[in-house]
ROTORLUM-950735 format. One record per residue (C-alpha): x, z, y; residue number from 1. Coordinates in steps of 0.02 Angstrom, whole numbers. Last residue first. Example, Ala and Ser with C-alpha at 12.3 -4.5 7.8 and 13.67 -1.06 7.14 Angstrom:
BEGIN
SITE;x;z;y;num
SITE;684;357;-53;2
SITE;615;390;-225;1
***
This chain:
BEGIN
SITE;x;z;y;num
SITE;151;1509;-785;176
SITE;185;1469;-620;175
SITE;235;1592;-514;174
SITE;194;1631;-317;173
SITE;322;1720;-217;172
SITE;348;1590;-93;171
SITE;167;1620;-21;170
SITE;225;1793;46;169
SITE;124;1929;62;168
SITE;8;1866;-89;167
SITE;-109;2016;-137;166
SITE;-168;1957;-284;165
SITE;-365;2003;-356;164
SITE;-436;1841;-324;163
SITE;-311;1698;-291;162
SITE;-414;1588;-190;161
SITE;-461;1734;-77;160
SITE;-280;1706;-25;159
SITE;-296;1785;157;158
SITE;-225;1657;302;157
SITE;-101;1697;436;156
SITE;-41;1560;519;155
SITE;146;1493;509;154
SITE;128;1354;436;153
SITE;-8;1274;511;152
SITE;70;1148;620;151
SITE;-38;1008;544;150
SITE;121;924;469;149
SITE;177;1091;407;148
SITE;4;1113;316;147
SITE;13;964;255;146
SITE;186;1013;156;145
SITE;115;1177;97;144
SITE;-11;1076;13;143
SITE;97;943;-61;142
SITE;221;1078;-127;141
SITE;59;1180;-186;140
SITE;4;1049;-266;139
SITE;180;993;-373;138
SITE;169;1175;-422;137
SITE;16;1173;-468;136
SITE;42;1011;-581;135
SITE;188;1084;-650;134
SITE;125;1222;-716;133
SITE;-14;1113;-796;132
SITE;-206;1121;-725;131
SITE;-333;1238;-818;130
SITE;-270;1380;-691;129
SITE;-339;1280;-534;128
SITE;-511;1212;-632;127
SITE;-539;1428;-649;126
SITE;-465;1442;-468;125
SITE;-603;1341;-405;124
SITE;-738;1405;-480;123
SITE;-696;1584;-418;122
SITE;-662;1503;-269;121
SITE;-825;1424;-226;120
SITE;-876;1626;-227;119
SITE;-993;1680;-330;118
SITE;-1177;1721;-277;117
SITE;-1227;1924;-239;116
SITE;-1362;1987;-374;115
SITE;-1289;2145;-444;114
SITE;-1210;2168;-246;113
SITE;-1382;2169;-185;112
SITE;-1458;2283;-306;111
SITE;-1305;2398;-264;110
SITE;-1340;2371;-72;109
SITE;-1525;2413;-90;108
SITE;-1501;2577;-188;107
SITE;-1363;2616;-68;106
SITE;-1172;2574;-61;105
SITE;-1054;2700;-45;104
SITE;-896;2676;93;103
SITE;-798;2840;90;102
SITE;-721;2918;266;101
SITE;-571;3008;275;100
SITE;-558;3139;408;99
SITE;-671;3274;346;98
SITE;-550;3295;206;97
SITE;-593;3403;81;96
SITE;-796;3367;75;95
SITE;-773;3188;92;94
SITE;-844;3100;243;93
SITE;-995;2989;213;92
SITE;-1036;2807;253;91
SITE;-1178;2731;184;90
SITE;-1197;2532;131;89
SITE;-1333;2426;117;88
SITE;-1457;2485;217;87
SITE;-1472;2336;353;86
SITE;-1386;2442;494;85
SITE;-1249;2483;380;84
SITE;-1210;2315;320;83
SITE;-1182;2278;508;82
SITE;-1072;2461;543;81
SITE;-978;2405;405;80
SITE;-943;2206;464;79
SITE;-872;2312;635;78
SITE;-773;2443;516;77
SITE;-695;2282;426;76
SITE;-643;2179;597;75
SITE;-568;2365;645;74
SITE;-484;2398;502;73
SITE;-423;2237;509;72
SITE;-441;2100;378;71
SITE;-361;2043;201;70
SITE;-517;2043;93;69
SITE;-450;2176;-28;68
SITE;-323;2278;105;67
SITE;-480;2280;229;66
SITE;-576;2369;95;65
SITE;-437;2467;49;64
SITE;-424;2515;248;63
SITE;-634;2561;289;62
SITE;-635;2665;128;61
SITE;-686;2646;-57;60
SITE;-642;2796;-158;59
SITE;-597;2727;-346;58
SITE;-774;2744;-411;57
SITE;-826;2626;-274;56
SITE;-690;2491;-307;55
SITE;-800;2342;-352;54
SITE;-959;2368;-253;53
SITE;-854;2407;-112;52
SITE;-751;2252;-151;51
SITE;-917;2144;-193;50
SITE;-1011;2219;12;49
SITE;-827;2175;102;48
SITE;-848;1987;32;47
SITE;-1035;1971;48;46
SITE;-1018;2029;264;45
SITE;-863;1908;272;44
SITE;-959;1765;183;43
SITE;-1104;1810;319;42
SITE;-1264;1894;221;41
SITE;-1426;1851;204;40
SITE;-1382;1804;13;39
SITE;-1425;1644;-36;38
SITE;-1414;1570;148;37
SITE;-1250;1673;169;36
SITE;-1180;1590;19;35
SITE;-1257;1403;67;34
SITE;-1170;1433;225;33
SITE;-1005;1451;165;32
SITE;-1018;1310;31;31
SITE;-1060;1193;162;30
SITE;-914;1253;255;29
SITE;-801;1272;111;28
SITE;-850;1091;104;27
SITE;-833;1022;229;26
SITE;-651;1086;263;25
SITE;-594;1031;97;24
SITE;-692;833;159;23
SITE;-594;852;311;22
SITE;-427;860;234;21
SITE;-482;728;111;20
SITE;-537;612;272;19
SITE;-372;655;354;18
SITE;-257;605;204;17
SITE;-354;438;197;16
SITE;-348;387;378;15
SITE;-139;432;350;14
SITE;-146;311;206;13
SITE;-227;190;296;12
SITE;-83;190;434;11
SITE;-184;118;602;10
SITE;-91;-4;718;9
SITE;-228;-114;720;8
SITE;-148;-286;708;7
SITE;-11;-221;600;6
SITE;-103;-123;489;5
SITE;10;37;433;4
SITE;112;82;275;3
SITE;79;-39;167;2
SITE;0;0;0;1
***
């Protein structure tokens, strides 16, 4: 394929890199508002509601909920003080410490969180994992490689596509 039309200019390999760039960003849109559609709840909201859910019995607070969905205490408390307000989730201060504060979800916000949709990522990383060593390897090259040529390198991003990892730094991933 050549690398650019001569009478236009244009590189039709660069038109096609953009349209599969947008199409990602389509649809983890579409799939965002689908989610919070399904659930009355923003992706952020659904995401802190699952780790409380999740980590209750290990003494869910304001920071190891931020930890799990990679956000500020302060982003998380404001989300909080939302699933609050619809009944979803109680705050209480422990008995020894009155400073620490335990997230608890109520009736409504356990029925909720039996019933919350999956994550396009859960799916994803399932068709991820099924792909060769090399192949994810060769995809995250390509991907981190975009992302330089966007100027996105150096932006913070939380790896809900790798559920349960806590990925400080991207070069640390292994392949199996």
């Amino acid at each position: 394929m050549q690398q650019h039309d001569p009478e236009t200019g244009k590189d039709p390999i660069a038109d096609q890199v953009l349209r599969e760039i947008r199409r990602m960003v389509r649809r983890v849109s579409q799939h965002s508002k689908h989610l919070s559609r399904e659930s009355g709840l923003t992706v952020p909201q659904l995401l802190c509601l699952k780790v409380i859910g999740q980590i209750e019995e290990q003494e869910a607070t304001i920071t190891t909920v931020g930890r799990q969905v990679q956000l500020s205490a302060a982003t998380v408390s404001r989300i909080i003080d939302r699933l609050e307000t619809a009944g979803l989730v109680r705050r209480e201060r422990t008995a020894d410490d009155r400073r620490k504060v335990l997230l608890t979800l109520t009736a409504a916000g356990y029925e909720r969180y039996q019933t919350l949709p999956a994550p396009m990522q859960d799916e994803f990383v399932i068709r991820l994992q099924a792909l060769s060593g090399e192949e994810r390897r060769l995809l995250l090259e390509s991907l981190r490689r975009v992302n330089q040529l966007m100027d996105a390198g150096k932006l913070d991003a939380a790896p809900h596509l790798v559920p349960g990892a806590d990925i400080k730094d991207p070069e640390d991933v292994e392949f199996a």
